[in-house]
N, C-alpha and C positions, 0 to 999 in steps of 0.2 A: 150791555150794549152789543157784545159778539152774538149775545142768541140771536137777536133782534135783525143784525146782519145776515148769522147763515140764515134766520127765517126768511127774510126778502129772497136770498138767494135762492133755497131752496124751489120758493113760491114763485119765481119768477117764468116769464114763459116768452117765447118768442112768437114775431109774428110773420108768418108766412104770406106771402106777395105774388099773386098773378102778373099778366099782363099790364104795368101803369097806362091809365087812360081809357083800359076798354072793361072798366069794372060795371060797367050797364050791361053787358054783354056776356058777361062770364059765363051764364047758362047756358047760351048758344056754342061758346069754346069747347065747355065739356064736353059737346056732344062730341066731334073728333077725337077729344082723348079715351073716351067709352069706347068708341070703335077700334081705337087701336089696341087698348088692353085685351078688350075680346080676342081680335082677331092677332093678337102676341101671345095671349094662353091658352090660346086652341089651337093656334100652329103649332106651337110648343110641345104644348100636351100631347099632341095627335103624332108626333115622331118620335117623342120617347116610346108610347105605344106600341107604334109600326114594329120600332128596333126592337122592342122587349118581348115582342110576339114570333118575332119573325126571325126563324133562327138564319137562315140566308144571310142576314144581316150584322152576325157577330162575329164582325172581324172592326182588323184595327181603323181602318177610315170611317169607319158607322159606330164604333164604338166611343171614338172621342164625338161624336154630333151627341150624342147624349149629354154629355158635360155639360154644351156649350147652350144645350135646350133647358135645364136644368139651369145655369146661371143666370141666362135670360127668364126665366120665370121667375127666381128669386129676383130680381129688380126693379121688374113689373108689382110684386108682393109687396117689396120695401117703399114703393112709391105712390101705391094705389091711392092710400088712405088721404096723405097729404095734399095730391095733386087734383085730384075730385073732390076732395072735403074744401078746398079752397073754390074750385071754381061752378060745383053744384053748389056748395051750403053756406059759400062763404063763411067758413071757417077756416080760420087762418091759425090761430094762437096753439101751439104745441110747446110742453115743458119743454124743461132741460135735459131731462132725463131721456124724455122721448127722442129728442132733437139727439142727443147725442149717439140713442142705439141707432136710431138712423141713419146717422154719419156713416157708424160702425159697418154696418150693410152695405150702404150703396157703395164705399169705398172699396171694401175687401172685396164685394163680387166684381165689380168690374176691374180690380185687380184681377181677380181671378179667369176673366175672360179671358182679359189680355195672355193669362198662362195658358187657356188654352187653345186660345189663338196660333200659339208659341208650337203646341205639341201636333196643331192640326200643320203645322208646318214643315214641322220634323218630318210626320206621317210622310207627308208629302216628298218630301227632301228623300229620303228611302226609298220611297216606291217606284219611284223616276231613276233615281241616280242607282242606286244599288237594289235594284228589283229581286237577284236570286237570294239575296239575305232578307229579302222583308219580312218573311213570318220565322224564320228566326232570330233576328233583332227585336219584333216588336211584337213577343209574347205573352200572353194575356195577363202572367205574374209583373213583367217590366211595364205592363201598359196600367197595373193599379199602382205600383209603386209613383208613376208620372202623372196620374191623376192627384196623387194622396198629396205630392208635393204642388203640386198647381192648387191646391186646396189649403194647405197648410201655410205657404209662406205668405199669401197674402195677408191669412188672419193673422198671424205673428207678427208681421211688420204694421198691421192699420191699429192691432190695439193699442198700443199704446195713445193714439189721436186722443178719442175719447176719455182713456183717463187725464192726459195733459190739459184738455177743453174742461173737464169737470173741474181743476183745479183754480180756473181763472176767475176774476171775478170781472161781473157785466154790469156797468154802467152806466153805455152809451147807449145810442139807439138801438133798438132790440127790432127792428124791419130788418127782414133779410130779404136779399135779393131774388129768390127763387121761392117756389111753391113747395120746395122740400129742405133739407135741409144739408149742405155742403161742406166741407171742414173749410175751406179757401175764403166763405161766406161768413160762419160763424166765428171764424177766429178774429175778424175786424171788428168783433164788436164788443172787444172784451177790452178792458183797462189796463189790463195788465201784462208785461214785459210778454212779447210771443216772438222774438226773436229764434227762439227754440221749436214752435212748431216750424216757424216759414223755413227753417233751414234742413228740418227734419221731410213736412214736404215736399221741399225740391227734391231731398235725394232720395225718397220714394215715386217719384214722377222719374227721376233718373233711372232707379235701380229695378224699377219694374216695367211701364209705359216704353223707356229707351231702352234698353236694353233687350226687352223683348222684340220690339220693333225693329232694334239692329240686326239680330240673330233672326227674325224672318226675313230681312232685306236678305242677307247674307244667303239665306238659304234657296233664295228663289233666283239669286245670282250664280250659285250653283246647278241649280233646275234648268237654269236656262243656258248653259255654257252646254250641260251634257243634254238637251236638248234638240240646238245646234246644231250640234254632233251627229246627230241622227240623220243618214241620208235621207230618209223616204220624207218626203215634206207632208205625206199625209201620218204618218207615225208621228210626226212631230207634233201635228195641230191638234192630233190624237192625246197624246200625253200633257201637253198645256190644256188643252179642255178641260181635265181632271181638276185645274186649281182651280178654274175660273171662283168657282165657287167661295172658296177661300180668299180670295185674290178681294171680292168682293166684301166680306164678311169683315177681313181686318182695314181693307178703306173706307168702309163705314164707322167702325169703332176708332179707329186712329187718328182720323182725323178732325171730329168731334171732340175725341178726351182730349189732344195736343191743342188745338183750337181753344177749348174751353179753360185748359188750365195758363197757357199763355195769356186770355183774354183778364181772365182772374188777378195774373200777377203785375202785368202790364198796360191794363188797359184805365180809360177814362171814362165820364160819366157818358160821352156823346158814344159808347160801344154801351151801355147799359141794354138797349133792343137785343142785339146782338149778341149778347152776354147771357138771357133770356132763352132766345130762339136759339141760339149752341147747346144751352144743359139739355134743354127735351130733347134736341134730336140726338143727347150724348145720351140720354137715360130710356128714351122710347123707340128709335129708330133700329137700333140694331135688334131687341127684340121684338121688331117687327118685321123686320126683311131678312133674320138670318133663317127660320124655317122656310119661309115664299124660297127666296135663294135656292138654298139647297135641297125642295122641292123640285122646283123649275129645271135645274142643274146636273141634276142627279136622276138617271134616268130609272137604274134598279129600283131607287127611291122610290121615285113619283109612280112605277106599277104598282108597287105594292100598295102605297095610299090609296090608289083609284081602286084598286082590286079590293080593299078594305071597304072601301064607302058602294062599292058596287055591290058584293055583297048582303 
């Protein structure tokens, strides 16, 4: 009787879920998420290039955009199959096993961003506030060390999700709410005691999402007291321009992942749209506007691109 169990289990699969109501339509949907992958892995792609060609550009404020191009293409990767195979092929049904490395991805990278969100902040925090220490605080040995860690603690703290999710058994409805697949999603569908993730969870939304987010508020609280400070009011609008970019970069990503994990934990079926329309623009928007952004933003940047493609 146990085989016969782990074999369902094993065999089982989930079913991934578009838009409800506009499943006549689905084909038409894709077509917007085709053009946003595109135009989020040739942004992407085209600035890591720039920076790894262009020696002008290896220092520490061009150094972490790499990270963060790099993060964003891993997401677009982890979501592509799901998110197009649901609404070109209508195919929806993904294992266990898939669903779960899945989790594993989209979770740790956008932890990950959020790290590096963190470090494009610091960057910042130094350049403004303490300008004649910047290239000696933020030397190319301390600047892999605070990559390696932006890299590493995410994956440390998210494995565990998925071995926890493997352990449970599923015998409720197997529809999940999204086109890919979420831990927040998957964990409602299991039978079994998960007091243990949802508490585990929260203090990974605490200990990474908050906390990183606290330590940028802080830091641009800082930026802006010695800012201030500054007589010349064109100096000043001078040194703020330098974040905008940034500034932007984490109110896109922050307030979709706080939005969607809130919605997740708190919310009702009449937020289900909403619930929907929050994950893509948590999982597609910011690799889609953080190269446009820091193109647009970034003036050294955007010559070299033009200078590239003119070429």
């Amino acid at each position: 009787m146990s085989a016969v169990n782990e074999t369902k289990f094993n065999s089982a699969v989930f079913l991934l879920t578009g838009i409800p109501g506009l499943e006549d339509v689905h084909i038409w949907i894709s077509v917007p998420f085709c053009f946003i992958y595109v135009i989020s892995i040739v942004g992407n792609s085209v600035i890591l290039f720039i920076i790894k060609t262009d020696p002008s550009l290896h220092e520490p404020m061009y150094i972490f955009l790499p990270m963060l191009s790099v993060t964003d293409l891993g997401l677009s990767i982890a979501t592509i199959p799901t998110i197009l195979g649901v609404y070109l092929f209508n195919s929806g049904r993904i294992s266990l096993d898939a669903c779960f490395g899945q989790i594993f991805f989209i979770h740790s990278l956008s932890k990950t961003e959020s790290s590096v969100l963190l470090l494009m902040a610091f960057d910042r925090f130094i350049a403004i506030c303490n300008p004649l220490r910047y290239a000696s605080i933020l030397t190319p040995p301390r600047i892999a060390q605070m990559g390696l860690v932006a890299v590493l603690r995410p994956v440390v703290i998210i494995l565990p999700l998925p071995i926890l999710l493997k352990r449970f058994r599923y015998c409720r409805a197997n529809v999940l709410s999204h086109s890919y697949c979420l831990h927040q999603d998957v964990m409602k569908a299991a039978c079994s005691d998960i007091s243990v993730n949802s508490i585990y969870g929260l203090f990974l939304t605490f200990f990474t999402v908050g906390l990183d987010s606290l330590l940028i508020f802080l830091s641009y609280v800082m930026i802006l007291k010695t800012v201030l400070s500054i007589a010349s009011h064109e100096e000043c609008l001078r040194a703020m321009n330098t974040c905008v970019s940034h500034l932007c970069a984490v109110v896109l990503f922050y307030i979709s992942d706080i939005g969607l994990a809130f919605i997740h934990r708190f919310g009702n079926s009449s937020t289900h749209l909403l619930q929907i329309i929050l994950g893509y623009v948590y999982l597609l928007v910011p690799p889609l506007m953080n190269p446009i952004v820091y193109s647009v933003k970034s003036k050294h940047l955007r010559e070299r691109i033009i200078r590239a493609f003119v070429k």
